[in-house]
C-alpha positions as CSV (number, residue, x, y, z in Angstrom):
1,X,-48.7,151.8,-148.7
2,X,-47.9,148.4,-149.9
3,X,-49.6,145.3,-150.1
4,X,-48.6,143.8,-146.4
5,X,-49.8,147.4,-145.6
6,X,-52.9,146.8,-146.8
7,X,-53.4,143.5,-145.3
8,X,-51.9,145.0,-141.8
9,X,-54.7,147.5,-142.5
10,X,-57.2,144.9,-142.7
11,X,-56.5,143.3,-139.7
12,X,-56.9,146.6,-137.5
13,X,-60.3,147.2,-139.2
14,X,-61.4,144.0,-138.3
15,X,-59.9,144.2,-134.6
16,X,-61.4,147.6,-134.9
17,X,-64.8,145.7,-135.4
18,X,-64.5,143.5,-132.5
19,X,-62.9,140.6,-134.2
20,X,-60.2,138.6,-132.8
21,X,-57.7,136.6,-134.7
22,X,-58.3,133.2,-133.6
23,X,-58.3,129.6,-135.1
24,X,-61.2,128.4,-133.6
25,X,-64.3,129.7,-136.4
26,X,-66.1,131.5,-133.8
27,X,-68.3,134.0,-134.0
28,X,-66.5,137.5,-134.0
29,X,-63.1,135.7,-135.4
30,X,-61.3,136.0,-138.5
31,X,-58.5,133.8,-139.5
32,X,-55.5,135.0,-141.8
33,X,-54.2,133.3,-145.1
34,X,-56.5,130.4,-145.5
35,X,-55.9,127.6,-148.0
36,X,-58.7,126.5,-150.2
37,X,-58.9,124.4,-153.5
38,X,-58.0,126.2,-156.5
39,X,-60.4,126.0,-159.9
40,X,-56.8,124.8,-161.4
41,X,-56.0,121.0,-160.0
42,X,-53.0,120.1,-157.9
43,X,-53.3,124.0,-157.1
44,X,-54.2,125.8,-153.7
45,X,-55.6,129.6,-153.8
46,X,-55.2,131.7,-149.8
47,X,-57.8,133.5,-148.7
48,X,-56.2,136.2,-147.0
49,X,-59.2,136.4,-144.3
50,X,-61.9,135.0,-143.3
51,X,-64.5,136.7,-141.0
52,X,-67.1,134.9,-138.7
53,X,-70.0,136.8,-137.9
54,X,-73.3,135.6,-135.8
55,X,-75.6,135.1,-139.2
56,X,-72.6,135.1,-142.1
57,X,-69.5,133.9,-142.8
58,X,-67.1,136.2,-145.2
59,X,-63.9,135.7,-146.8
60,X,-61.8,139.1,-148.0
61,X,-59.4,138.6,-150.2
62,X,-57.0,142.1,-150.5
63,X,-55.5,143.3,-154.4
64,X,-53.1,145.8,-154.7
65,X,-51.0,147.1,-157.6
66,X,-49.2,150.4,-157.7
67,X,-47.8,149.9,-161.2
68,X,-49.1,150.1,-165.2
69,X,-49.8,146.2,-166.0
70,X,-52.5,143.4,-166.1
71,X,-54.2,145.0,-163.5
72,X,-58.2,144.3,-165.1
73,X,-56.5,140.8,-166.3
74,X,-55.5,139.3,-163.2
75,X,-59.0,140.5,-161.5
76,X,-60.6,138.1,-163.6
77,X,-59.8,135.3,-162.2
78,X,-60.3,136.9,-158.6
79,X,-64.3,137.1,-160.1
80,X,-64.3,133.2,-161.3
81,X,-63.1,132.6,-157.5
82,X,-65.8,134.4,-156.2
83,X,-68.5,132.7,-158.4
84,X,-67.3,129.5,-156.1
85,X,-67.0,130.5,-153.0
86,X,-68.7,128.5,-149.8
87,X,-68.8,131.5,-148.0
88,X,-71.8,133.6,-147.6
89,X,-70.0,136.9,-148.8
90,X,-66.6,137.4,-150.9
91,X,-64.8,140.7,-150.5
92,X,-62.1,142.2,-152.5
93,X,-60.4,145.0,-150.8
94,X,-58.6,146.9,-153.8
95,X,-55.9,149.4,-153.1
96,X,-52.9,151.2,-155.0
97,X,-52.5,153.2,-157.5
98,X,-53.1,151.4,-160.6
99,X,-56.5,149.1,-159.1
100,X,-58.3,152.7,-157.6
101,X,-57.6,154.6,-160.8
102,X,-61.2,155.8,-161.9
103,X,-62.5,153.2,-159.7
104,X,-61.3,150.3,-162.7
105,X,-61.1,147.6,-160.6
106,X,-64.1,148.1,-158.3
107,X,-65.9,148.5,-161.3
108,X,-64.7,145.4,-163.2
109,X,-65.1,143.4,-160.4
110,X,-68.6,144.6,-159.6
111,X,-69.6,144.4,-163.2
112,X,-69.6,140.7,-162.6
113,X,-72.4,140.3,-160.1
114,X,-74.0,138.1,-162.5
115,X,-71.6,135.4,-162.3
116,X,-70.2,135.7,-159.0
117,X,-73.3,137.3,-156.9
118,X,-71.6,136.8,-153.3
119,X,-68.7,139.2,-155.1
120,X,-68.0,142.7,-153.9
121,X,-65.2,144.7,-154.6
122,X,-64.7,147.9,-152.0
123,X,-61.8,150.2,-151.0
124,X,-60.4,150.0,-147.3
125,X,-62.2,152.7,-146.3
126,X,-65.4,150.9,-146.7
127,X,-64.7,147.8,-144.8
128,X,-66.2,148.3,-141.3
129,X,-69.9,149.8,-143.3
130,X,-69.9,146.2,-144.6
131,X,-69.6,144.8,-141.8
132,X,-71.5,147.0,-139.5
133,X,-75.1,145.3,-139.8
134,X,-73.7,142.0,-139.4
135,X,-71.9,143.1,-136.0
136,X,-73.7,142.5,-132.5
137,X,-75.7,146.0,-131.8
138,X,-73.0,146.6,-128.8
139,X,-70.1,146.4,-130.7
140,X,-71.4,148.5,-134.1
C-alpha cells in the first residue's frame, strides 16, 4: 500500500457507505482534497475529504509513512489542525508501517483530545464503525 492507496481506499469505504463524490455538500456526499486556511498565513492546508452526513459534517484527513523518520513530529501539527476545525468531527486515517507501529500514532494523536476534542485518529479498518450511527438506518 501507499499513500494514494490509502486515499483510493478511503473513497471505496465511503462509496461503500452510501456516499457519492459530489460537489454539491449534500447529505450522503463527500468531496476530495478541499482547501482551507492554514494556522500559517499566505498558506493553504487540503483536506483530503470531507463527508456530509444528515446530523454532522466530518473532514478525514489520511497520514501514511512506511519509513523511520519524524513520524510523532509531523502529527503534531495534524492535532493543532484539528483543535480548529469548523467541522463537527476530524478524522485521521493512519496507515503504513512506521504510523501503526505499536499503535504510536493513534495514540499520540488521541492523547490530544484535550486540545483538539473533535480529533480522532483510527486505522482504515475502522472507518465505516465511525460512520455507521451517523448513516440513514437503510443504508447502515
Amino acid at each position: 500500500m501507499c499513500r494514494k492507496d490509502l486515499l483510493n481506499n478511503i473513497s471505496a469505504t465511503l462509496e461503500q457507505c452510501g456516499l457519492i463524490e459530489s460537489s454539491l455538500k449534500k447529505s450522503m456526499t463527500y468531496q476530495r482534497n478541499i482547501k482551507y486556511p492554514s494556522i500559517f498565513s499566505d498558506k493553504n492546508d487540503h483536506a483530503h475529504f470531507v463527508v456530509y452526513l444528515p446530523e454532522r459534517t466530518i473532514q478525514i484527513v489520511a497520514k501514511y509513512q512506511e519509513s523511520n523518520g519524524t513520524a510523532i513530529e509531523k502529527l503534531a501539527y495534524t492535532a493543532m489542525d484539528a483543535a480548529r476545525t469548523s467541522y463537527d468531527d476530524y478524522l485521521v486515517v493512519c496507515a503504513g508501517t512506521e504510523l501503526l507501529k505499536h499503535s504510536r500514532a493513534i495514540n499520540f494523536l488521541n492523547l490530544n483530545k484535550s486540545a483538539a476534542p473533535k480529533l480522532s485518529a483510527i486505522t482504515l479498518g475502522e472507518l465505516a464503525k465511525i460512520l455507521e450511527p451517523y448513516l440513514p438506518k437503510a443504508v447502515a
